[in-house]
C-alpha positions in Angstrom: 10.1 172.7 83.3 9.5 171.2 86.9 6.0 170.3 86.3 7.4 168.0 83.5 10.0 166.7 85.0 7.9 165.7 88.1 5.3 164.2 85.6 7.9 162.5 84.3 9.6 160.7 86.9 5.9 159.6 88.0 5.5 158.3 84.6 8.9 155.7 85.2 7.9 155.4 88.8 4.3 154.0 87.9 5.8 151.9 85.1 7.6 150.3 87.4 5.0 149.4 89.7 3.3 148.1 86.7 6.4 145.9 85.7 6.9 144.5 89.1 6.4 140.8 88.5 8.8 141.2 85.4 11.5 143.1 87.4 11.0 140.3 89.4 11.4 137.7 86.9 14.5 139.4 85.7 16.4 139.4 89.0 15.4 135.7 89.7 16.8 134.8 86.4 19.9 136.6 86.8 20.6 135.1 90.1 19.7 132.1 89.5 22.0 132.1 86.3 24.8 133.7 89.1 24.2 130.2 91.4 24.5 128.3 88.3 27.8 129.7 87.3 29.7 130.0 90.1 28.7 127.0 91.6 28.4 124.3 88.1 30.1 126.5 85.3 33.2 127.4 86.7 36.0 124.7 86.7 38.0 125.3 89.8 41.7 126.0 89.7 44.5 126.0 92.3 47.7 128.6 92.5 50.9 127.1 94.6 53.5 129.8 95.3 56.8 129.9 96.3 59.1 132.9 97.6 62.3 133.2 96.3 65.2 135.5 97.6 68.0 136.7 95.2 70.4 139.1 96.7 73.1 140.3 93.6 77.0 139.5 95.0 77.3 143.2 95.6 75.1 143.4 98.3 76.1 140.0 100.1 78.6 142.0 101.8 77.7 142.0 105.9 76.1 145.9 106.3 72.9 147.3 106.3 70.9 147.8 102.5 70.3 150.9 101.7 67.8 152.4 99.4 70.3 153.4 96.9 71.0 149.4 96.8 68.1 147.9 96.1 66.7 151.0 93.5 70.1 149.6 91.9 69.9 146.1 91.7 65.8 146.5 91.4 66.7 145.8 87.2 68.8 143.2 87.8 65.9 141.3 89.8 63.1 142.0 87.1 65.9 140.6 85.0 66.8 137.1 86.7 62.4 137.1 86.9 62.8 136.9 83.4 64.1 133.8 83.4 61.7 131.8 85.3 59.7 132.0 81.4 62.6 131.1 78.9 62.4 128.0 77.0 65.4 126.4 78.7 63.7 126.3 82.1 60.5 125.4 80.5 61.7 122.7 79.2 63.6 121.2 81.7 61.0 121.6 84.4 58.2 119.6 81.9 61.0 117.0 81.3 61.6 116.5 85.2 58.1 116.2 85.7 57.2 113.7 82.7 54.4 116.8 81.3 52.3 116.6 78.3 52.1 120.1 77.5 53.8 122.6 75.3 56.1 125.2 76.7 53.9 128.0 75.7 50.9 126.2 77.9 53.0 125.5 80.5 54.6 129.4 80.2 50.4 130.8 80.7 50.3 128.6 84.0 53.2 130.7 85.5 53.0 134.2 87.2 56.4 135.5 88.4 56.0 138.8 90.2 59.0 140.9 92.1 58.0 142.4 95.3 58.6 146.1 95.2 61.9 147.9 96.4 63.0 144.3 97.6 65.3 141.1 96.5 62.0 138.8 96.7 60.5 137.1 94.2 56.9 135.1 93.8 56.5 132.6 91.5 53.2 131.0 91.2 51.5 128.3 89.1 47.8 127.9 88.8 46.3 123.9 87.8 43.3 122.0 88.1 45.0 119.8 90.2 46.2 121.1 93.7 48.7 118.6 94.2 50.2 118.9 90.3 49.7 123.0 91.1 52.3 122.3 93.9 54.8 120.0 92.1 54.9 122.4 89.2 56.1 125.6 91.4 58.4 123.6 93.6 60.0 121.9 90.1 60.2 125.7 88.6 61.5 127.2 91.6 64.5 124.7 91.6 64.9 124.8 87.8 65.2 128.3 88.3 67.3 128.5 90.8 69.9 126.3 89.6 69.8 128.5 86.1 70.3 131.9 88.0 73.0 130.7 90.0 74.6 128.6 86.9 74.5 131.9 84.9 75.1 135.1 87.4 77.2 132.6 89.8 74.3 134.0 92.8 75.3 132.3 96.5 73.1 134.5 98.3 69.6 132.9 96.9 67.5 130.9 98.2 63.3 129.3 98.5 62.3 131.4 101.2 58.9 129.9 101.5 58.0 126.5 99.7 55.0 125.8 98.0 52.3 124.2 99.8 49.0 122.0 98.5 46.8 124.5 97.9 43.1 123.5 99.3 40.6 126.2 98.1 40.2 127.0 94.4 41.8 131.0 93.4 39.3 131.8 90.5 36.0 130.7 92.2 34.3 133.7 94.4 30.4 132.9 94.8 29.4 135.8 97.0 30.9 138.0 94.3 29.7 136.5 91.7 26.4 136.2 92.3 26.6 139.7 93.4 27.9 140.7 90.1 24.9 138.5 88.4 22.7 140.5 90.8 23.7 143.9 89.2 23.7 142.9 85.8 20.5 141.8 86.8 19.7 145.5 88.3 20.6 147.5 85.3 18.9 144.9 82.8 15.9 145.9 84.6 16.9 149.7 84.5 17.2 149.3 80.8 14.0 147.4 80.3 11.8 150.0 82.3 14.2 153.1 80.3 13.0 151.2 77.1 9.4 150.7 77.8 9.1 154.7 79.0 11.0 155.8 75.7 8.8 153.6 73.6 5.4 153.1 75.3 3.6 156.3 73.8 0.4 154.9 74.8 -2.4 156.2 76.7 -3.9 153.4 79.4 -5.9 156.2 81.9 -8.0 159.2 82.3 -4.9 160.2 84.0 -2.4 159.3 81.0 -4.9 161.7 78.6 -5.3 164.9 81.3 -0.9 164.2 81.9 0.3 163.5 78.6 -2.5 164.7 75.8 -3.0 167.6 77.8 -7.2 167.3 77.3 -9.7 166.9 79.8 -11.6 163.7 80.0 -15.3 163.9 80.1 -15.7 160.3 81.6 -15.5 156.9 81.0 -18.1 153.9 79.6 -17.0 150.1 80.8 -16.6 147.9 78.5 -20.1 146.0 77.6 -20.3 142.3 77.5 -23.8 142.2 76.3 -24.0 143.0 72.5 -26.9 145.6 73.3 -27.0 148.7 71.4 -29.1 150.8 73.6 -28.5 150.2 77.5 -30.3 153.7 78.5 -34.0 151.8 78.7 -32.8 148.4 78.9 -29.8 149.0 81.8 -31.6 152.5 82.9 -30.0 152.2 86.5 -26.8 150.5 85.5 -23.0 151.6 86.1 -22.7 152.3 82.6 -26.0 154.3 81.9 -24.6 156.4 84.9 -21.4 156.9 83.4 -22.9 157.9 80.0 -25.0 160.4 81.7 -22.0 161.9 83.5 -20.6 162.3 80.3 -23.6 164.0 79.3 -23.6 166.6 81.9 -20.0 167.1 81.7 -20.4 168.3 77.5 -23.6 170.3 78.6 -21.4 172.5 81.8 -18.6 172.7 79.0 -20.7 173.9 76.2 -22.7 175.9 78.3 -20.3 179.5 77.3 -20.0 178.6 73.3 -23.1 177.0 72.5 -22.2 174.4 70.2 -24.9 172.2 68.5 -22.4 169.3 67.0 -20.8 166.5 68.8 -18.4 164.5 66.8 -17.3 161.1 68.0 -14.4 159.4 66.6 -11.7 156.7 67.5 -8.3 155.8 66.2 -9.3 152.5 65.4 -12.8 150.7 63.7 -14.8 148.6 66.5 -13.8 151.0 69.4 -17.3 151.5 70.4 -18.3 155.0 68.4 -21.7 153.6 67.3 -22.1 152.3 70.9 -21.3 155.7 72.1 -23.3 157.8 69.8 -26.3 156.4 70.0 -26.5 156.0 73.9 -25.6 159.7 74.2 -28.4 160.9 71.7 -30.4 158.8 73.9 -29.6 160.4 77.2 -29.2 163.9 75.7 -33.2 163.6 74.8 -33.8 162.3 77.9 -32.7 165.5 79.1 -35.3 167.8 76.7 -32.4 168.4 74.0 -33.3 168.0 70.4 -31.2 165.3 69.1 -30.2 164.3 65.5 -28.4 161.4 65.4 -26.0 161.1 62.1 
């Protein structure tokens, strides 16, 4: 179970060394698609936020807060958040402004969040316009303010920090995004080498055959360019006529324990080189005093 695992993991590691220059390709594309959207695809947006402190009637009184207090009046707080969203507030802040969109628009710009275990609330509005950002959250926060106070007759609130012009966009992060490109990017090419080991059943080397096929190869003939049939007279010294007598030896060592007198030569597919390899064997096998018949 080792032994195939190790072969195995080979297998992946050699295909990709093979797939290199793709892997290659792949992470180039990917980051170069990152650069292109962070920098050109994204449309930059601004957030302006204001801090707003609401302390319930109850607790105006001059003595220190205690955690039973603000675990208390923690509902009431989510409660007067709740405001910052309704359709009365809404609408007057577009109307002081002179806006163009809808309430429900305008109610997606808005984040309203209440700081944990304290009477402080942040309100936020998000625009492609920094200056517009800023007018917004300024308008809502005294909208707002005015409504709690108008409904829950509040003295002890308040804009504890106002909302300033924000001057660096809050949705636009190119380190991480072309980080994030560059892992997509990553596992794309884990995926494409997982696919090419799961699919590729081929066999490419001598290696491949003795790993995979589990049979041992007797040698190998390079490919001929000439269209000569017989190379053992014409080519007698060549690379191939050695190789083709390699092969020769090789059967004769193999067969020398069973004795065998037929040699069948075959290919998976038609113009592999069978004839080719037939008749240059028969040719070297006579060569070496053994009675041929060539079929």
């Amino acid at each position: 179970m080792e032994n195939t695992s190790g072969i195995e993991c080979k297998r992946i590691w050699k295909i990709m060394k093979n797939k290199l220059g793709s892997i290659a390709l792949l992470m180039t594309a990917f980051l170069l698609a990152g650069y292109w959207y962070s920098f050109h695809a994204v449309i930059p947006t601004y957030q302006a936020t204001a801090t707003l402190l609401l302390i319930p009637n109850e607790t105006a009184e001059d003595r220190t807060l205690t955690s039973s207090d603000l675990t208390l009046n923690s509902g009431l707080i989510t409660t007067y958040s709740n405001i910052a969203k309704q359709s009365k507030v809404l609408k007057q802040v577009i109307q002081n402004l002179g806006l163009t969109i809808s309430e429900e628009e305008f109610a997606k710009e808005i984040q309203v969040k209440v700081l944990p275990d304290t009477y402080i609330i942040e309100m936020a509005i998000t625009d492609q316009n920094p200056e517009m950002a800023k007018k917004k959250t300024e308008e809502l926060a005294k909208v707002f303010l005015q409504e709690i106070q108008s409904i829950y007759h509040l003295n002890n609130i308040g804009m504890v920090d106002k909302p300033i012009v924000p001057t660096q966009p809050n949705n636009i992060h190119h380190k991480k995004d072309i980080v994030l490109f560059a892992t997509i990017g990553l596992i794309t090419s884990g995926i494409f080498i997982l696919g090419i080991y799961l699919l590729d059943n081929t066999i490419k080397t001598e290696e491949d055959m003795e790993e995979y096929a589990g049979l041992k190869t007797l040698g190998k003939i390079p490919v001929q360019e000439k269209a000569e049939e017989i190379i053992q007279h014409a080519q007698a010294k060549s690379f191939a006529t050695e190789c083709i007598n390699t092969i020769r030896t090789n059967i004769l060592y193999m067969n020398s324990v069973k004795k065998a007198k037929t040699i069948v030569i075959t290919s998976c597919m038609p113009q592999e080189g069978k004839s080719f390899t037939a008749a240059n064997l028969a040719v070297s096998f006579a060569e070496a005093n053994q009675k041929v018949l060539l079929h």
